[in-house]
Each structure stands twice: as C-alpha cells, then as structure tokens.
C-alpha positions as a LaTeX table, in Angstrom:
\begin{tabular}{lrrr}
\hline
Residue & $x$ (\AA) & $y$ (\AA) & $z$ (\AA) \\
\hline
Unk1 & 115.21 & $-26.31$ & $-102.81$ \\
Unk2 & 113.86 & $-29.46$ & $-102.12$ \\
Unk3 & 112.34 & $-30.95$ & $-98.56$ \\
Unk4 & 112.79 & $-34.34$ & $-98.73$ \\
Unk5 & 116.97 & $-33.27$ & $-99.41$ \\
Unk6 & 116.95 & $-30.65$ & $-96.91$ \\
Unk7 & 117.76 & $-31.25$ & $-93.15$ \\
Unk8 & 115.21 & $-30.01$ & $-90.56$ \\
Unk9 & 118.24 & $-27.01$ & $-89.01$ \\
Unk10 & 118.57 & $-25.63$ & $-92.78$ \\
Unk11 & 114.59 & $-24.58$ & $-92.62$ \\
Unk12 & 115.04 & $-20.88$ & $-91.23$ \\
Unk13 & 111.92 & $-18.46$ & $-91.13$ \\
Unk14 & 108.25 & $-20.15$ & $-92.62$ \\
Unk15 & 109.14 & $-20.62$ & $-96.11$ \\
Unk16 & 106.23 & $-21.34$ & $-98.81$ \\
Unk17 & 105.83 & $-25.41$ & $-99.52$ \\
Unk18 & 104.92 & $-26.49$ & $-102.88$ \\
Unk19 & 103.27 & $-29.86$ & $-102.84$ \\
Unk20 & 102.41 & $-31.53$ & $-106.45$ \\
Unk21 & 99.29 & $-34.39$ & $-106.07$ \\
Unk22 & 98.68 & $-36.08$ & $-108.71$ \\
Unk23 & 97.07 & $-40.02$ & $-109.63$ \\
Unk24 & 97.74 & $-43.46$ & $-110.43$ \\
Unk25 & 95.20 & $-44.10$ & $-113.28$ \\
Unk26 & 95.19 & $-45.30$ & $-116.05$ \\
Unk27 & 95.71 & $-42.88$ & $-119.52$ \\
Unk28 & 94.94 & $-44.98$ & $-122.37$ \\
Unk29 & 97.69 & $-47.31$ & $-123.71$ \\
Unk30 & 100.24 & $-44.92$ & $-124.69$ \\
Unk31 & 100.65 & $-42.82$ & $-121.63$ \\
Unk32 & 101.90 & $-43.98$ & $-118.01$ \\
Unk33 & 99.74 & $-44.07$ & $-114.96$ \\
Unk34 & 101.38 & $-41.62$ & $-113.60$ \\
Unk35 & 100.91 & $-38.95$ & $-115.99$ \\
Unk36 & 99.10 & $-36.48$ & $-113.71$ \\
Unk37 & 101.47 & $-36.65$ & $-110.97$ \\
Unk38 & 104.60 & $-36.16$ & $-113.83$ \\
Unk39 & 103.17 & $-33.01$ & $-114.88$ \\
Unk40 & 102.12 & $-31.55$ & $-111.54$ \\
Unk41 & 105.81 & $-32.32$ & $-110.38$ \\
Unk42 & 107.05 & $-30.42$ & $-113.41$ \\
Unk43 & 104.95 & $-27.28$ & $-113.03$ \\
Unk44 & 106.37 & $-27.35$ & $-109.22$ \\
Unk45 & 109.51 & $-27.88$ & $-109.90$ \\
Unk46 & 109.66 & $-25.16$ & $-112.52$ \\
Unk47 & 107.90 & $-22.81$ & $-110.50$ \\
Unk48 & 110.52 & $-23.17$ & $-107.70$ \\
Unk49 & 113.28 & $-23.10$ & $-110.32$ \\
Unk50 & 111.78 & $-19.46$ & $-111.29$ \\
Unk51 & 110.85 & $-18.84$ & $-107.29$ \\
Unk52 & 113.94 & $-19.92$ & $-105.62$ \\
Unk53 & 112.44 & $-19.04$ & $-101.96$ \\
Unk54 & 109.84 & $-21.76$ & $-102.82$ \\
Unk55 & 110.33 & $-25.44$ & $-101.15$ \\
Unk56 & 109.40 & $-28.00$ & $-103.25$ \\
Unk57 & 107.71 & $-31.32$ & $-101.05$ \\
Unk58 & 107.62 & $-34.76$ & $-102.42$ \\
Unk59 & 105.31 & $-34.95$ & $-104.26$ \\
Unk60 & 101.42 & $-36.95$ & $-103.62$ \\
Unk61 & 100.84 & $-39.55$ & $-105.82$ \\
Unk62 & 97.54 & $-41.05$ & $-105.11$ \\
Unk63 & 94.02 & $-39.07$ & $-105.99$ \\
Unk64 & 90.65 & $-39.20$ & $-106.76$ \\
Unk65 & 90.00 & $-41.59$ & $-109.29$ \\
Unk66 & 87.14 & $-43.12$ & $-109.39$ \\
Unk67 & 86.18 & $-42.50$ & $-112.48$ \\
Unk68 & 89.16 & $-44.61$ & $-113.88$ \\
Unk69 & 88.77 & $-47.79$ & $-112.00$ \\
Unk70 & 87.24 & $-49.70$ & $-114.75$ \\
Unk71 & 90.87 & $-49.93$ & $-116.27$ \\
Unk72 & 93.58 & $-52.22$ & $-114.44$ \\
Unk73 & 96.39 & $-50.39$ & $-112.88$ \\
Unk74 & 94.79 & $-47.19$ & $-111.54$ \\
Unk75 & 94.43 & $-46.58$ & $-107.23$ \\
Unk76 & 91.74 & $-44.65$ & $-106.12$ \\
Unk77 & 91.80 & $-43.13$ & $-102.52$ \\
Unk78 & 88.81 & $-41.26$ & $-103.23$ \\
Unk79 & 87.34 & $-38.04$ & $-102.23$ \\
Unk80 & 86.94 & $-38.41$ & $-98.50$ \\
Unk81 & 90.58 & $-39.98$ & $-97.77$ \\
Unk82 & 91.89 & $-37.15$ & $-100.31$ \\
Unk83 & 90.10 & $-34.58$ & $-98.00$ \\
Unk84 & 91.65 & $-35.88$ & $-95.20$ \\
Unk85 & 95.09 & $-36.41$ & $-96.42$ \\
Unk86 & 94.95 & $-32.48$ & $-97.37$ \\
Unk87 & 93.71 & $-31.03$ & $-94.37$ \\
Unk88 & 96.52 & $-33.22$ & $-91.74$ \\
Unk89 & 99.20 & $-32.03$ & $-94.48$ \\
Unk90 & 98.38 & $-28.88$ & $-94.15$ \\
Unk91 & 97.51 & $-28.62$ & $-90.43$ \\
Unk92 & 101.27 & $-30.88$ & $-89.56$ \\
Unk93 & 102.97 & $-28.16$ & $-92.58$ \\
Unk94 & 101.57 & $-25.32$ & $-91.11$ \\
Unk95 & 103.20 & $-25.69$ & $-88.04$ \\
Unk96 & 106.35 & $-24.63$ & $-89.72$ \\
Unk97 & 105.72 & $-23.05$ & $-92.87$ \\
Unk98 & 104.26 & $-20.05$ & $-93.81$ \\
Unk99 & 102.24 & $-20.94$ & $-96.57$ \\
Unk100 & 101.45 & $-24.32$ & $-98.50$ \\
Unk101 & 100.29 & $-24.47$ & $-102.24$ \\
Unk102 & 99.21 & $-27.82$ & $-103.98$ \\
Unk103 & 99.71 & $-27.57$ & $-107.11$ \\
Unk104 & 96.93 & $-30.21$ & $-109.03$ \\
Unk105 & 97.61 & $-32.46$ & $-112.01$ \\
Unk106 & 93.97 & $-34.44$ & $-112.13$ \\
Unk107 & 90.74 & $-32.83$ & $-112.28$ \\
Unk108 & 88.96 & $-36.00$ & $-109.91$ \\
Unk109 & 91.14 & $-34.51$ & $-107.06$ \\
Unk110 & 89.32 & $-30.79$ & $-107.18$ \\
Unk111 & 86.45 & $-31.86$ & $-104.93$ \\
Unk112 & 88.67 & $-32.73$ & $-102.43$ \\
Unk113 & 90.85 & $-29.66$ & $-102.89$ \\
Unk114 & 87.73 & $-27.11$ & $-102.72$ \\
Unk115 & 86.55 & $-28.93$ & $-99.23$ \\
Unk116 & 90.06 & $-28.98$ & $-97.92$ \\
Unk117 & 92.24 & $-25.49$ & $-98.60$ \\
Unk118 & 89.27 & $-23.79$ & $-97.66$ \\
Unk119 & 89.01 & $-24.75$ & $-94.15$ \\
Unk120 & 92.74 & $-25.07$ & $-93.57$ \\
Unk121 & 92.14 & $-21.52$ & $-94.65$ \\
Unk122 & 89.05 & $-21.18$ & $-91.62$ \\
Unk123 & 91.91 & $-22.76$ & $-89.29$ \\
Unk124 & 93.98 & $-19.80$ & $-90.14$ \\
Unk125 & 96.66 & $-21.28$ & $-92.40$ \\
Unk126 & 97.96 & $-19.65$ & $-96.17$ \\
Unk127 & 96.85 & $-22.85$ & $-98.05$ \\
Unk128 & 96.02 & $-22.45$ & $-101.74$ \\
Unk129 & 95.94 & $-24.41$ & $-104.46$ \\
Unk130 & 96.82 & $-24.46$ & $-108.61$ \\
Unk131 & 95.59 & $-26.51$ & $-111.35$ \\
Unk132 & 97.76 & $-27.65$ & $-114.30$ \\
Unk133 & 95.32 & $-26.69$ & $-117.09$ \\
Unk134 & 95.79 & $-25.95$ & $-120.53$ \\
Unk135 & 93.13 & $-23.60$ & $-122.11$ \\
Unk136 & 91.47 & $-25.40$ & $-124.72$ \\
Unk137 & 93.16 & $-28.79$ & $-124.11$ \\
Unk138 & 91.60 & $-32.20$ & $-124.52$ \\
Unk139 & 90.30 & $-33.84$ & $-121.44$ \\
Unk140 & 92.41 & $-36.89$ & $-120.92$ \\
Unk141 & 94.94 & $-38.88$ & $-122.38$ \\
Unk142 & 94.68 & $-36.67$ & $-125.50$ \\
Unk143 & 96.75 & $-34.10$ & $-127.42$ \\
Unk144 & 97.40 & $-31.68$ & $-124.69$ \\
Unk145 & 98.83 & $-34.49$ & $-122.21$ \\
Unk146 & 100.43 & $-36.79$ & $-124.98$ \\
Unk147 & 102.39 & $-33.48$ & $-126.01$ \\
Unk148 & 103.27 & $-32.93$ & $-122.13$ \\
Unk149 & 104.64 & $-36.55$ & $-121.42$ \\
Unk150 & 106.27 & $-35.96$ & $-124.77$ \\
Unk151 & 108.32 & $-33.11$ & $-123.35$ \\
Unk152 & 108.54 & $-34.12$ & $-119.98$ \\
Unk153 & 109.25 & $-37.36$ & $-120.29$ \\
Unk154 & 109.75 & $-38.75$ & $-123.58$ \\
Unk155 & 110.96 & $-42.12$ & $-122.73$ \\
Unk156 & 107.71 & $-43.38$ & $-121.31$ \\
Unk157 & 105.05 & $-42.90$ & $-124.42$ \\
Unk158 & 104.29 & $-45.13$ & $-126.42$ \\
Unk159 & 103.50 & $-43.47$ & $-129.52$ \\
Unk160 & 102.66 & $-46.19$ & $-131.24$ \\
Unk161 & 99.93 & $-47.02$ & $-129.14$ \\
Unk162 & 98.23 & $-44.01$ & $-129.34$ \\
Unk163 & 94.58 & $-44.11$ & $-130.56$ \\
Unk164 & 91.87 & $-41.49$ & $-130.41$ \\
Unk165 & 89.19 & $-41.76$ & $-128.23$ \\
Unk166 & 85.72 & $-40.32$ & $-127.25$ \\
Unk167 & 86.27 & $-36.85$ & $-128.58$ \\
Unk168 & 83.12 & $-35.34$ & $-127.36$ \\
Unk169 & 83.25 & $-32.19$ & $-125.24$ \\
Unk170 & 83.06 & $-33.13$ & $-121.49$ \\
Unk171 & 79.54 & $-31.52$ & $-120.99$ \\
Unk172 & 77.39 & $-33.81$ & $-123.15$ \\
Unk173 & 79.44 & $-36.67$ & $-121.44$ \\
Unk174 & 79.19 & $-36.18$ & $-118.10$ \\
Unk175 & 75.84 & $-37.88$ & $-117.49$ \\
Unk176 & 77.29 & $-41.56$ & $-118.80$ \\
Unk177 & 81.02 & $-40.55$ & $-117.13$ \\
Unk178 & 78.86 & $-40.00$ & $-114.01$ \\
Unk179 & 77.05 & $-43.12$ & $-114.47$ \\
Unk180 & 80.02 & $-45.24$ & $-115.24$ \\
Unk181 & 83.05 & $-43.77$ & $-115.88$ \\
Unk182 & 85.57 & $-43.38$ & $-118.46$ \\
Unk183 & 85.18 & $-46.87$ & $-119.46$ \\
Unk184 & 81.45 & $-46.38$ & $-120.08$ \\
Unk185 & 82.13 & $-43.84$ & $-122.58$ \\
Unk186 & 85.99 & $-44.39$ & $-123.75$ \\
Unk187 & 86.93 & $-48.33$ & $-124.15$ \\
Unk188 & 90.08 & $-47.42$ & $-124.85$ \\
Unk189 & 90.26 & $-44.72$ & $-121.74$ \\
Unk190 & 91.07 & $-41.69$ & $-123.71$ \\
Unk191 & 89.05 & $-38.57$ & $-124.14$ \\
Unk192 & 90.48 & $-36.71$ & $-126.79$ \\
Unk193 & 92.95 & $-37.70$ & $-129.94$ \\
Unk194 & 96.62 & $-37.81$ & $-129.78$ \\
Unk195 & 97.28 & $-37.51$ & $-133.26$ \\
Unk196 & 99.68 & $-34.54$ & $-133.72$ \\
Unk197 & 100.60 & $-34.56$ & $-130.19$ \\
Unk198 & 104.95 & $-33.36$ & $-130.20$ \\
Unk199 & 107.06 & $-32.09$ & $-127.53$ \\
Unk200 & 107.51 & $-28.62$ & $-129.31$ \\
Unk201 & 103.98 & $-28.12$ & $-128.35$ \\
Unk202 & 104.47 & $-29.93$ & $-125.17$ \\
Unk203 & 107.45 & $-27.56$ & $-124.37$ \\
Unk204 & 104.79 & $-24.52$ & $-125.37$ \\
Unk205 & 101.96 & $-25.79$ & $-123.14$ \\
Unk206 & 104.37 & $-26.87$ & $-120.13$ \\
Unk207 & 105.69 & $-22.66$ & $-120.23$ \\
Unk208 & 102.06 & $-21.43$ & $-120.45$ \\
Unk209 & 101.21 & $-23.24$ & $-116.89$ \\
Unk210 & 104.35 & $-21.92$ & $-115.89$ \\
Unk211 & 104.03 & $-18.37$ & $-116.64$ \\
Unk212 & 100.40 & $-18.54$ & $-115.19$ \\
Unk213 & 101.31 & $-20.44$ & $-111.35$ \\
Unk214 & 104.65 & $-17.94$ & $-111.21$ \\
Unk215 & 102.24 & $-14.70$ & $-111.80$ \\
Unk216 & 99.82 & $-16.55$ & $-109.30$ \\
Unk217 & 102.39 & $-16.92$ & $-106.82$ \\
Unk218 & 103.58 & $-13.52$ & $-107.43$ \\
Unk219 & 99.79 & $-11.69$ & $-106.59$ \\
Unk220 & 98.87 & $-14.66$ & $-103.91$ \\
Unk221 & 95.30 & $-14.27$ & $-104.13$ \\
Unk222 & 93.10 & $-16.40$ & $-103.52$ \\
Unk223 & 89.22 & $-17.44$ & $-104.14$ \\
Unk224 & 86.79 & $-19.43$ & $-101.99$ \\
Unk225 & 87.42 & $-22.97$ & $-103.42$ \\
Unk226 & 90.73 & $-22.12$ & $-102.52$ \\
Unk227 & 92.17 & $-21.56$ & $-105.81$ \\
Unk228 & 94.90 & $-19.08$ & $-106.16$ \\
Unk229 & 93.37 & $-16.03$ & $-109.10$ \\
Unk230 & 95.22 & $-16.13$ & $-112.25$ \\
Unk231 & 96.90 & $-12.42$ & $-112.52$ \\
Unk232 & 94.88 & $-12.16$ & $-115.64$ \\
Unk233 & 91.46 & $-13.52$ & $-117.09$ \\
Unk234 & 92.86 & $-17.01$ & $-118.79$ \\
Unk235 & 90.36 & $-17.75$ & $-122.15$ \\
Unk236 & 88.91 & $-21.41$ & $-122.03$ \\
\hline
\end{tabular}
C-alpha cells in the first residue's frame, strides 16, 4: 500500500512506514543522479510487495552528498539538515504509526541515520533503518549499481558512456576522498568499473537485498546505530 495514494480514514491501527532516502548526485556519465534514491525505492517497494502490512512513504530524495559536489548536477543537504529532516519525520510519523524504517540507498547519508534513529529510538519511537548493500560490490557508479539501474531501470543508462574509474578499495582512498572528494580521486566520478555490468546480475543483486530487509523485517532487531540485524551474518 502506498501513503501518498491512501486517504488519512483508510489508516486503521499503527501500521509500519517504509521510507526510501536516497541522493541527487552525480554517478559518472552513464548513470542518473538519482540512482541511489531508484534503488532504495525498489528495495521498499519490493519489500512491501513481499510484506503487504507494510506502507510504503514517498520516498526522500535529497542526502548527504558532499562528497559529490565537485560534479554539476548533484544537491547536497548535508549531514546536519539530513539529521534534522529524520528526526521531525519520525517524531510527526510516530504520532500515527507504529514503527518507521528508512530504508538507505547512499552511504554519505549513514552519519545522519546513526545520529537520528537512535534518539527517535531515546524518544520512545520503533525507528530503524536498512542499507541497500551488496556484499562485495563496487563503491559507486560501478558494476554493482550499473547492473541495478540496468534492471531497475534500463531506459536511463547510458551504456555507452560507461568508463571505469578509480578502482582502488575505499580504505586506501579515504584520506584524498576526505580531503576532496570523489573528484579528487575519480575525474570521471566513478569508483569502480562497469564493464560487465547486465541486468541478469542486476536482477540477482536487487533479490539478495530483498531477501536480507524481508528477514530483517521479519526478526525486527535492532543495533545502536539504529540499524536493523541481518537474520544472519552477511560476508563482506
């Protein structure tokens, strides 16, 4: 079911709202700046396909992404109006539903997310939060979200645009990405290599998150940052 298509009689008892946040950044030439918040809106909307008691909100669009703003086209809010955006959403949610999980597409958002859920949490409201990770996936703009877009959305890559990128791991970038962002280490703003990227393995990866938010759902436990436990150790 669906809030924003849902009249305010039809909502009987506290149901559980699923909120996707994603970004507006930029993902290299290939991929859309909205690639984060595509994805997170597919893992909600699949999990309250498989959940039918689930609500599914509209979903957030703007994030933390800083990190980006070196390339035209991507909107930052930042950390701070992130945080605050969470906690009113939940607080104004909360005074009708009975719990409210945001379900992440963009890694620059999880400061925000582990400073938010858990004090909505202090306040007394069932606020948790998922991220839409792939074990072992590239870190941006890569294999892992070219094959996603691919799947989810095939009309908007460019495939012929696509171009590998830093390839690095993540840890022996951060120092420059902290420094200066993905431009400092990525001209071309990806972090990975799409090469090989299809929407068979899209489909694959897309199912994975699923299976792992529904079994979240399902055991509804959750950590200190706020993060609901996966029902079983995930590798990666």
């Amino acid at each position: 079911m669906s809030l924003a298509g849902v009249r305010s009689p039809e909502l009987g008892g506290r149901p559980t709202v699923v909120v996707p946040l994603g970004s507006v950044e930029q993902h290299g030439a290939h991929l859309p700046l909205g690639t984060d918040t595509t994805v997170a809106a597919a893992v909600a909307a699949g999990l309250v396909a498989r959940r039918p008691g689930l609500l599914l909100a509209p979903a957030v669009p703007y994030g933390a992404s800083g990190e980006h703003e070196g390339f035209p086209g991507t909107v930052s809010i930042g950390t701070p109006a992130l945080t605050t955006l969470l906690v009113e959403l939940g607080r104004s949610a909360g005074l009708w539903a009975g719990r409210l999980l945001v379900v992440n597409g963009h890694g620059g958002n999880l400061e925000a997310l582990r400073a938010a859920v858990p004090l909505l949490r202090h306040e007394g409201r069932d606020v948790a939060w998922f991220p839409c990770g792939v074990p072992g996936g590239d870190a941006h703009a890569g294999r892992t979200e070219t094959s996603l877009l691919l799947h989810v959305e095939p009309e908007a890559v460019r495939a012929e645009l696509a171009e590998a990128g830093e390839t690095a791991p993540i840890a022996e970038l951060l120092p420059r990405l902290r420094a200066g962002g993905v431009a400092a280490v990525s001209p071309n703003g990806v972090l990975g290599d799409p090469t090989g990227a299809t929407a068979d393995e899209g489909a694959r990866f897309l199912a994975g998150m699923l299976d792992r938010a529904v079994a979240a759902v399902d055991r509804w436990q959750v950590d200190p940052s706020g993060r609901l436990l996966p029902a079983a150790p995930v590798p990666g």
